[in-house]
C-alpha positions in Angstrom: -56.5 5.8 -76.4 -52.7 7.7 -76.2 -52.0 10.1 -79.6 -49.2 9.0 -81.1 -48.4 11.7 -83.8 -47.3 10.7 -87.0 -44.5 13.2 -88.9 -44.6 11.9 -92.5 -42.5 15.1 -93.5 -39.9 17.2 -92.6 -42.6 20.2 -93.0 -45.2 18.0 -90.8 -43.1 18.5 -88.1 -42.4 22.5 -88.8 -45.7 23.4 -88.6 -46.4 21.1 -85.4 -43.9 22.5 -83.9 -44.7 26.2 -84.8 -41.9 26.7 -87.5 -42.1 28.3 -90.9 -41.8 26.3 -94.1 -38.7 24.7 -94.5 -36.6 26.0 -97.2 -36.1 22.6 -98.3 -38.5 20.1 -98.3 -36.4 17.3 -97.8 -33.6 18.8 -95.6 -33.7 21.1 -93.1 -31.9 22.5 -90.1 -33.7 23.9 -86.9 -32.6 25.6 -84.4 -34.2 23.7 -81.5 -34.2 26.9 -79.2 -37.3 27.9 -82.2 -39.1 24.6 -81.3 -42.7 25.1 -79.5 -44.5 21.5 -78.7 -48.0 22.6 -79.0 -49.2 20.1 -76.4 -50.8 20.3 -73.5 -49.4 17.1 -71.7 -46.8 16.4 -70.2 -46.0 13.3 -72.8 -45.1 13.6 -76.2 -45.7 10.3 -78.4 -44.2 10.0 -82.4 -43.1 8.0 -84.8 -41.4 10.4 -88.1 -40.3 8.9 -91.6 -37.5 11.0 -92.0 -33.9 10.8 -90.5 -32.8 13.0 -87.9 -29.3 14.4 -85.8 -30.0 16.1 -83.2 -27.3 18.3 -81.1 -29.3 19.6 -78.0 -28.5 21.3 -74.6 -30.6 22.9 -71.9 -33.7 20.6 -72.4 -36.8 20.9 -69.6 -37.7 17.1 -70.9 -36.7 13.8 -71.0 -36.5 11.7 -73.8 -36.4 8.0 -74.2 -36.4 5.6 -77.2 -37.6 2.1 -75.9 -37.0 1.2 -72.4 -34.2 3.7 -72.5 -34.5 7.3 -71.2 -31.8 10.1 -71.2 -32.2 13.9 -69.9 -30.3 16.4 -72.1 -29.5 18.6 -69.3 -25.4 18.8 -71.2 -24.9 18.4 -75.2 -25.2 15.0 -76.5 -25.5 14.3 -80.2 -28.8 11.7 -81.1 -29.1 10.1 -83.9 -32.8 8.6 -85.0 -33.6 6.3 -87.9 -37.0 6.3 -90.0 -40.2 4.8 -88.0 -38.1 4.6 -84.8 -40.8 5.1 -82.4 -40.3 8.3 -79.3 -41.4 9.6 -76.4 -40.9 13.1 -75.0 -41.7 13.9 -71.4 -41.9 17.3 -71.2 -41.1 18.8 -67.5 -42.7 22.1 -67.5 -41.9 22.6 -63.8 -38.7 23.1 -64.7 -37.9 26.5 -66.9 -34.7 27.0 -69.3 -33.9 27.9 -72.3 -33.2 25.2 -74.4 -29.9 24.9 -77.4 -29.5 23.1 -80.2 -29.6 21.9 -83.4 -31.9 19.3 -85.5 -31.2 18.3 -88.4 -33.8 16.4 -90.5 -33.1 14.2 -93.8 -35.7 12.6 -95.7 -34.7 9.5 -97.5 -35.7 10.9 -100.9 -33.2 13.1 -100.8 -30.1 10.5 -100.2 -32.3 8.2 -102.5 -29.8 7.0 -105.4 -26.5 9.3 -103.8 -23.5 6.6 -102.6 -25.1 7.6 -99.0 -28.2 5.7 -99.6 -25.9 2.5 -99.4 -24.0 3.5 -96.6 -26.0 4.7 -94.2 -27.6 2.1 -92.8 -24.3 0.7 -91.9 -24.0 3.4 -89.5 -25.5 1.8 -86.2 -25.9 4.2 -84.4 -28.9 5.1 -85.5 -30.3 2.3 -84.3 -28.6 3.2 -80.6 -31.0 4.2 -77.5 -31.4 7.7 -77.1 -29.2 7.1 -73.6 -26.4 5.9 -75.6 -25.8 9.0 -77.1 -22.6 10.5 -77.7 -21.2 13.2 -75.8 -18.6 15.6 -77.7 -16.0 17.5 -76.3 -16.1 21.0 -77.2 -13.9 20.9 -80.5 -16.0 17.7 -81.2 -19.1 19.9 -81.2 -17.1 22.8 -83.0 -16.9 20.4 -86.0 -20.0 19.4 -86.0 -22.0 22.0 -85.7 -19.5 23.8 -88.6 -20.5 20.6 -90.6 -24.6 21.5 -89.6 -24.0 25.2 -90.6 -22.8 24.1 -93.9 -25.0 22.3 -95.1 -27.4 24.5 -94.1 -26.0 27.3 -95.9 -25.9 24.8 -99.4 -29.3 24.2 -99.2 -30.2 28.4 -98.7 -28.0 28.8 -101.6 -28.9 29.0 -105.2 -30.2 25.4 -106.0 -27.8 23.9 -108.8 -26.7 20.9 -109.9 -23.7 20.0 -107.4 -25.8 21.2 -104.9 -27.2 17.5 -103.8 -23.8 16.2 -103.9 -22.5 18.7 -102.0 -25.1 18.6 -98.8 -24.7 14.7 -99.4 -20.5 15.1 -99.0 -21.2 17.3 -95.5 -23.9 14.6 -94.1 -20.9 11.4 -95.3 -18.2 13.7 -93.3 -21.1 14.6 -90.2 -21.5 10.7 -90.2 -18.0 9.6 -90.4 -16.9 12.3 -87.6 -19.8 11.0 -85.7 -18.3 7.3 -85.7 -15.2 8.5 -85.2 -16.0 10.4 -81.6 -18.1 7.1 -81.2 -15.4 5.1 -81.1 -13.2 7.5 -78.6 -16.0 7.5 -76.5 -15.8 3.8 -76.4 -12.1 3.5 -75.4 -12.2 7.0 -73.1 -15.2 5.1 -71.1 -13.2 1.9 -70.1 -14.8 1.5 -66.9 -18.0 1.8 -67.6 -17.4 -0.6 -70.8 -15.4 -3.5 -68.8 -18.6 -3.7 -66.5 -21.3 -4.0 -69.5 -18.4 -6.9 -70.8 -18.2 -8.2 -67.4 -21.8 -8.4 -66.7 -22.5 -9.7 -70.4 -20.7 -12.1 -69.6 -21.9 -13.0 -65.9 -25.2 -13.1 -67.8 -24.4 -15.7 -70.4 -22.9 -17.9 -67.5 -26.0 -17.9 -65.4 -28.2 -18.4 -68.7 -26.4 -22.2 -69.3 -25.9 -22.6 -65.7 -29.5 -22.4 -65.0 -30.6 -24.3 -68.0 -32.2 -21.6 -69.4 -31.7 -22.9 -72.9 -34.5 -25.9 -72.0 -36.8 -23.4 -71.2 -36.1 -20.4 -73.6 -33.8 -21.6 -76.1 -30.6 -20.6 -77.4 -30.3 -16.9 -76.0 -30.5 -14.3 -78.6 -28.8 -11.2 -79.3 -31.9 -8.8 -78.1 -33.1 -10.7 -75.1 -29.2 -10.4 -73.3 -29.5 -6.2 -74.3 -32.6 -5.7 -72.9 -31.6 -7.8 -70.2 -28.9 -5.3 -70.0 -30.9 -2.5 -70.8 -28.8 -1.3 -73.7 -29.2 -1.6 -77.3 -28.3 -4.6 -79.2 -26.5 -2.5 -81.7 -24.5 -0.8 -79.0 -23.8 -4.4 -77.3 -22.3 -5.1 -80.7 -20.1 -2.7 -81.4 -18.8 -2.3 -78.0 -17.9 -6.3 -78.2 -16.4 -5.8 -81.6 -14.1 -2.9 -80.6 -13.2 -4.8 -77.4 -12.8 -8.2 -78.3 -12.9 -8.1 -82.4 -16.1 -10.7 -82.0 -19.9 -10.5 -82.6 -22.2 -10.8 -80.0 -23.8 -13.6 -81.7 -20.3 -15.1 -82.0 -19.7 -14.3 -78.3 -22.8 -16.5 -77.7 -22.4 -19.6 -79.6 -18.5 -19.6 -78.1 -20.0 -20.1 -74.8 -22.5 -22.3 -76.1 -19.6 -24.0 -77.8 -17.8 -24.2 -74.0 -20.9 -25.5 -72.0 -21.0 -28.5 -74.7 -17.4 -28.8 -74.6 -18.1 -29.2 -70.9 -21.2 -31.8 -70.7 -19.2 -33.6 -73.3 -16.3 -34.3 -70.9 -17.9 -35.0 -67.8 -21.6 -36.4 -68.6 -22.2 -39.8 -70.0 -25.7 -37.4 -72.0 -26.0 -38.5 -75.7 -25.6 -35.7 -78.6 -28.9 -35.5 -79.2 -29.4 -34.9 -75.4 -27.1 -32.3 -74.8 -28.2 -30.3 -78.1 -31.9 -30.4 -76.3 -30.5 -28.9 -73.3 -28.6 -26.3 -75.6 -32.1 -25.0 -77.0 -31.6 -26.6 -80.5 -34.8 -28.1 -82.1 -32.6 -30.2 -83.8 -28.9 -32.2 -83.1 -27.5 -31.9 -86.2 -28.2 -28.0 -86.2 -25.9 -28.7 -83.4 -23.4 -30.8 -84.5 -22.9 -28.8 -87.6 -22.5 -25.3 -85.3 -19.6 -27.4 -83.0 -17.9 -29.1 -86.0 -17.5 -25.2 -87.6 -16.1 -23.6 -84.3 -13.7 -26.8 -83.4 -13.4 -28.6 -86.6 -15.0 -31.9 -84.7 -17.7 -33.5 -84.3 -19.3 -33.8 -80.7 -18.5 -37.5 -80.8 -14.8 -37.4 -81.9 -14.2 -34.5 -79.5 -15.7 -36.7 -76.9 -13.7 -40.1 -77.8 -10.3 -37.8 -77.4 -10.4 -37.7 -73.8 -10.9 -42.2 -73.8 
């Protein structure tokens, strides 16, 4: 049976990883060139309850979150969530000397701060580790300025504004973070017009082929894995492209492939909402009545 190790705290993971104490116990910042895996495989399997950021260069391993792997052989900034599941493979053919930061958050300590209801609006925490983002050098400058002071609130003399400072520098890590994010988008317009194209191309062939008889109306997850990205990065990279969801990308072409059946095919309602994976027509009609303000049977009677 394969170990999966289980961090439940931030100091867990120190002394796994052969660190002293951290100097917080529910914040800390290592210095990944410190970190030892004491582990004689080559695979690394864990699951931590804590958040982390992680800034690494110069890694001898590959990492990958879900079906997704990425090689941190330049910096890339990683962001994981709470009971998000990793693997590490660890490629000790291969020897450098590894960079970085880490910085670890438990959610006790944002418990009942103005992060606590923010940050799981940031979604890239819920991004695969191959979807990380890479910073330019005055983007790492800022953020590892950011790292360092934090770091340096949490050595300091523990006092009352001390929380709310640390909590201020992770809000302005965060909102840097989504910033770059979004220039990485636009700066990788290639690379972004094929995922649209072949999201696209895939919700084509999905109604084409009748798929929706089969399977049922496609979902946001089973078109990114299909495209082997993240469903949260699928949805911003629609919305900051096309200002639309991708489950509102979806039912649009949904909405087009009934627009079409209705038009050319004498198929009831009822039989056309089958073929559209709905258990039930009027879960249909009510879906094409909000997106065209008809029904299926008045938009059908304007073209007699």
């Amino acid at each position: 049976m394969e170990k999966i190790f289980r961090f439940n705290s931030i100091a867990e993971f120190h002394t796994f990883c052969g660190l002293s104490n951290p100097e917080h116990p529910l914040i800390s910042l290592i210095d990944y060139s410190k970190v030892s895996y004491p582990v004689n495989d080559h695979e690394l399997k864990w699951i931590q309850h804590y958040y982390s950021i992680g800034l690494k260069r110069n890694i001898n391993a590959r990492f990958n979150y879900g079906q997704q792997e990425y090689d941190f052989n330049s910096g890339a900034l990683t962001f994981v969530a709470p009971l998000q599941f990793l693997k590490l493979e660890i490629n000790s053919n291969v020897v450098v000397e590894p960079s970085g930061w880490l910085l670890l958050v438990h959610p006790d300590f944002i418990w009942n701060t103005s992060l606590a209801k923010k940050i799981n609006a940031y979604e890239f925490f819920q991004y695969a580790v191959n979807e990380a983002l890479f910073l330019s050098d005055k983007e790492e400058k800022l953020i590892v300025d950011i790292l360092q002071n934090i770091k340096k609130e949490y050595q300091s003399n523990i006092d009352k504004f001390s929380q709310e400072l640390i909590i201020a520098q992770i809000e302005m890590l965060l909102i840097y973070s989504e910033r770059f994010y979004e220039r990485q988008f636009i700066t990788r317009k290639k690379s972004n017009h094929e995922l649209l194209k072949r999201f696209e191309k895939i919700l084509l062939d999905y109604f084409n082929a009748e798929k929706p008889l089969q399977n049922g109306i496609p979902t946001v997850k089973a078109i990114a894995a299909e495209m082997n990205i993240s469903p949260n990065y699928l949805g911003t990279l629609l919305r900051l492209h096309t200002k639309q969801s991708t489950q509102q990308h979806i039912q649009n072409k949904l909405i087009d492939y009934a627009k079409q059946q209705l038009s050319t095919t004498n198929l009831s309602v009822s039989e056309i909402a089958y073929e559209l994976g709905f258990e039930h027509s009027q879960s249909f009609s009510k879906l094409f009545k909000q997106k065209t303000s008809q029904s299926p049977m008045a938009f059908r009677q304007s073209f007699n």
